[in-house]
C-alpha positions as CSV (number, residue, x, y, z in Angstrom):
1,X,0.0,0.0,0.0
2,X,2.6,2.5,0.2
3,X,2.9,2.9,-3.4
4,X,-0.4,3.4,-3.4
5,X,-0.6,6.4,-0.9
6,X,2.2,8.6,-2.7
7,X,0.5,8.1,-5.6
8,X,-2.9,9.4,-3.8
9,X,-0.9,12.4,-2.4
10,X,0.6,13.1,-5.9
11,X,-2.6,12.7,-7.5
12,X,-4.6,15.2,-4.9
13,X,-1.7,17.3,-5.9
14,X,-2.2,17.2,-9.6
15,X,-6.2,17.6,-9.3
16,X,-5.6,20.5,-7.1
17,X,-3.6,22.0,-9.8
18,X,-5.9,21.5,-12.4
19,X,-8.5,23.1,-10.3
20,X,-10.5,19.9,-9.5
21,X,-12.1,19.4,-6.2
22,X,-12.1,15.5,-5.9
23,X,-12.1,12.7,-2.9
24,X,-8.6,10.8,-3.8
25,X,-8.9,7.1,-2.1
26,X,-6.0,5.0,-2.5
27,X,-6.5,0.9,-2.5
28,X,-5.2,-2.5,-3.9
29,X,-5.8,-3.9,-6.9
30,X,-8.6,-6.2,-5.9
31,X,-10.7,-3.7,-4.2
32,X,-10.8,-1.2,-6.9
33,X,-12.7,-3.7,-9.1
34,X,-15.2,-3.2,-6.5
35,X,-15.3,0.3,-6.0
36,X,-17.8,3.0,-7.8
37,X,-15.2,5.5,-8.7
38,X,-15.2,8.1,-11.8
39,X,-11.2,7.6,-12.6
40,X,-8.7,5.5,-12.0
41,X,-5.1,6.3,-11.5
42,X,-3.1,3.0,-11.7
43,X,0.1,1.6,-12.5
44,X,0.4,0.4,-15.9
45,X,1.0,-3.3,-15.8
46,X,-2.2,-3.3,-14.1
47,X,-5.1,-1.0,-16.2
48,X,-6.1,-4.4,-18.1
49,X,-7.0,-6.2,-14.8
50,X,-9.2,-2.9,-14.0
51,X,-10.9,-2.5,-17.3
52,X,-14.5,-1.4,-16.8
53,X,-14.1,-0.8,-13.4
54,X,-14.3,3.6,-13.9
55,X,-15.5,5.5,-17.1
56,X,-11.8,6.5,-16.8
57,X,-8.8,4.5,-16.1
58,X,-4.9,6.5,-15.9
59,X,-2.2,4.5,-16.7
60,X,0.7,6.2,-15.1
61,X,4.3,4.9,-15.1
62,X,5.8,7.2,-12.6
63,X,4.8,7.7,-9.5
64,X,6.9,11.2,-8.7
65,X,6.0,12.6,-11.8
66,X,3.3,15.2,-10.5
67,X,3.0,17.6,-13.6
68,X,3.1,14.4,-15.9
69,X,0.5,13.2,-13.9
70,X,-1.5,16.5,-14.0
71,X,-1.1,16.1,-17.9
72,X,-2.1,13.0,-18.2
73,X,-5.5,13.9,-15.9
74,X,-6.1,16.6,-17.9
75,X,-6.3,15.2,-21.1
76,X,-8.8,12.6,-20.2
77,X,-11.0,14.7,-18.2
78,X,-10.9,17.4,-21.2
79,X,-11.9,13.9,-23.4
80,X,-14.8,12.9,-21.0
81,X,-16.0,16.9,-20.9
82,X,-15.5,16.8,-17.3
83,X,-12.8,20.1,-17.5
C-alpha cells in the first residue's frame, strides 16, 4: 500500500492543480474492481486487470512525476468533458 498512498498524495496534488475538487482514495488492486469510482489512477502493468471498473482509467508509469501526472489527468478529463 505504500505505493499506493504517494500516488494518492501526488494525485490530490495534480487535481488541485488543475483546479479539481475531488475525494482521492488510494487501494489495492482487488478492491478497486469493487469500487464506484469516476477515474482510476493505476500503475500500468495493471489498467487491463481494472478494465471497466471507472469511465476512466490513468495508466501512469511514474509515481513522482506530479505535472506528468497533472497532464495525463487533464487530457482525459478534457476527453470525457469533465474540464
Amino acid at each position: 500500500m505504500g505505493s499506493s498512498l504517494i500516488l494518492r498524495m501526488n494525485a490530490e496534488k495534480a487535481l488541485k492543480a488543475l483546479g479539481v475538487n475531488a475525494k482521492v482514495e488510494h487501494t489495492d488492486l482487488s478492491s478497486a474492481r469493487g469500487m464506484r469510482a469516476d477515474v482510476i489512477i493505476a500503475q500500468g502493468l495493471h489498467t487491463e486487470d481494472l478494465g471497466g471498473a471507472a469511465p476512466v482509467i490513468v495508466p501512469i508509469s511514474n509515481f513522482m512525476d506530479v505535472d506528468g501526472l497533472r497532464n495525463q489527468l487533464d487530457e482525459a478529463l478534457r476527453a470525457q468533458g469533465w474540464l
